[in-house]
C-alpha positions, -999 to 999 in steps of 0.1 A, spaced: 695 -206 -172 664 -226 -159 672 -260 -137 656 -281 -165 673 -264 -193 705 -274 -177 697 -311 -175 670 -328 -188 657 -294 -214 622 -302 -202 609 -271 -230 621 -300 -262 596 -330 -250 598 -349 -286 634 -358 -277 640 -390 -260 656 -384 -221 690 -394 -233 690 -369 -263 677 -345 -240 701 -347 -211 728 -344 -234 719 -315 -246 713 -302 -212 753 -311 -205 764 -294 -238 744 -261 -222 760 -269 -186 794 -269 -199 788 -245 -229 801 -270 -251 798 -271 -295 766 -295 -301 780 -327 -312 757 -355 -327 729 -370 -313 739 -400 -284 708 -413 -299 727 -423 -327 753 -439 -310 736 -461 -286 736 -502 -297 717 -529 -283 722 -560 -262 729 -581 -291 756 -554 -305 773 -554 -272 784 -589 -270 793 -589 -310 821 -571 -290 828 -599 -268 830 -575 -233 845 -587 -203 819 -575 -180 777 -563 -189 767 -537 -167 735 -513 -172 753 -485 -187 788 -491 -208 808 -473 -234 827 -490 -257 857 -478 -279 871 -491 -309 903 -474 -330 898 -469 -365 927 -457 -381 928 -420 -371 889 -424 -359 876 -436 -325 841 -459 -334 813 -454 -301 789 -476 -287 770 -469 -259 746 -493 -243 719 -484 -216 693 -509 -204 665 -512 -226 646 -512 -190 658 -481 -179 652 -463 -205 617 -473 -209 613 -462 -172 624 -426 -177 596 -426 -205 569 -437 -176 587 -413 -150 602 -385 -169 630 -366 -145 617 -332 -164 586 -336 -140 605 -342 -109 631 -373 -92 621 -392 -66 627 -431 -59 612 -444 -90 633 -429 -115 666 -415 -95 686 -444 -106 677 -445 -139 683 -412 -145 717 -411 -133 724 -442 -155 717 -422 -180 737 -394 -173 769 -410 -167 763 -426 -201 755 -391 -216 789 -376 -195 812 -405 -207 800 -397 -242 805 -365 -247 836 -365 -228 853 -388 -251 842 -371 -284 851 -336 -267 884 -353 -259 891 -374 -292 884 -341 -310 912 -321 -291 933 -357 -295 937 -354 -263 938 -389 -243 914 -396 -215 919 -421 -187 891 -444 -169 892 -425 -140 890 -395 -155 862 -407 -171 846 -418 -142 848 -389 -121 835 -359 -144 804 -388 -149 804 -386 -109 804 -345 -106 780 -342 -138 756 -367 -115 753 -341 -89 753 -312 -110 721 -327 -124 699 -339 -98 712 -305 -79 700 -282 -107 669 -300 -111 660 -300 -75 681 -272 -57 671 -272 -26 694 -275 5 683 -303 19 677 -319 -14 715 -317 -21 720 -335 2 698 -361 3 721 -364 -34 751 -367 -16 743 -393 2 726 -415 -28 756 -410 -55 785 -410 -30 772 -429 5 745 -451 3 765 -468 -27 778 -505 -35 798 -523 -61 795 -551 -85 810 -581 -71 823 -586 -110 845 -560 -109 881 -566 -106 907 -550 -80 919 -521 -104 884 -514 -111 868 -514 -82 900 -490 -69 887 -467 -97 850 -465 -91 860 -456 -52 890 -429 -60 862 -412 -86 833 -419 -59 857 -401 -31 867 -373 -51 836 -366 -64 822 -365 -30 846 -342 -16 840 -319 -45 802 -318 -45 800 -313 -6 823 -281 -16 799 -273 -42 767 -275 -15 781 -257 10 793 -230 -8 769 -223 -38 732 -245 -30 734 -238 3 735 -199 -2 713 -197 -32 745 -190 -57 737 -217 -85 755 -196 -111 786 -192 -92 783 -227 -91 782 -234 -127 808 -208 -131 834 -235 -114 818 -269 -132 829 -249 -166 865 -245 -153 863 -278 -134 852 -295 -172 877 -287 -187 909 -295 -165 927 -327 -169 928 -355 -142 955 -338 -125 939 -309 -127 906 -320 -110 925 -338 -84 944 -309 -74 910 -285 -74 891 -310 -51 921 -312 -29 929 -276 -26 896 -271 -16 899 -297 10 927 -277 26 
């Protein structure tokens, strides 16, 4: 398995990023192709039709249909149109590091939930939030795996970071418990796998780590913090 096959599938340009990162994940995890995210993403104007609290860059919204679950997901029209100027198949650096994680936590949080909603199994925000937070890493780590690399990553998903003043208290509790497990978990991951050249024992533990429940993860990350 190539870095860019594992992320962004660099060898299937015609795709837009977000098509492409997706199926990148669904490799990754060795997950059942599901359809496109293209054809779920809505616009500005179909985002507030939905009257949403809050209108950050990236958001997945949820609506019960009788026995079906309805997606949306919105990512900025900007940020998408910068990936297209500064794909992340040819490399990340500072003009399209953000963007590109954007777009993966939007890819992670929908494939998470249809994986989910077609085992019925439920999902909670935080869980949610914290596989969108180790699939960041995994990312920019197999697309750039060098040491020092990793952990110039660390720093920028789990360090250097700051919230929106919007966010309420439970929310802003959740973003930080996913942000400090997820850190924990992908210092683990660098010192034991980038750091000695082992990517595919590394992926080996993402699989298992995928497909635990919150509990589940928790207890991983912490056991390995022992």
């Amino acid at each position: 398995m190539t870095a860019t096959t594992a992320t962004v599938d660099a060898e299937l340009p015609s795709l837009s990023v977000p098509s492409r990162i997706q199926r990148g994940l669904e490799t990754l995890y060795r997950l059942d192709s599901t359809s496109d995210v293209e054809d779920f993403l809505i616009d500005e104007d179909e985002r507030n039709q939905a009257a949403v609290a809050r209108s950050p860059r990236e958001q997945l919204l949820l609506q019960q249909e009788g026995d079906e679950v309805a997606v949306g997901l919105f990512l900025a029209p900007e940020a998408l149109a910068n990936l297209r100027r500064h794909d992340p198949a040819a490399g990340l650096h500072d003009l399209n590091f953000g963007d590109f994680c954007l777009v993966v936590e939007g890819g992670s949080h929908y494939l998470y939930v249809v994986r989910c909603a077609s085992a019925d199994r439920p999902v909670s925000a935080l869980e949610l939030e914290l596989q969108a937070e180790v699939d960041k890493f995994a990312c920019c780590v197999l697309l750039d795996p060098l040491p020092l690399r990793a952990e110039t990553h660390c720093r920028r998903l789990f360090e250097w970071v700051s919230y929106d003043q919007d966010l309420d208290a439970d929310e802003r509790d959740r973003y930080r418990a996913a942000n400090d497990n997820a850190r924990r978990f992908a210092r683990s991951l660098s010192s034991r796998f980038v750091e000695t050249r082992r990517v595919e024992a590394m992926l080996d533990e993402l699989r298992a780590f995928y497909r635990l429940d919150l509990a589940g993860k928790r207890a991983h990350i912490d056991r390995l913090a022992a």
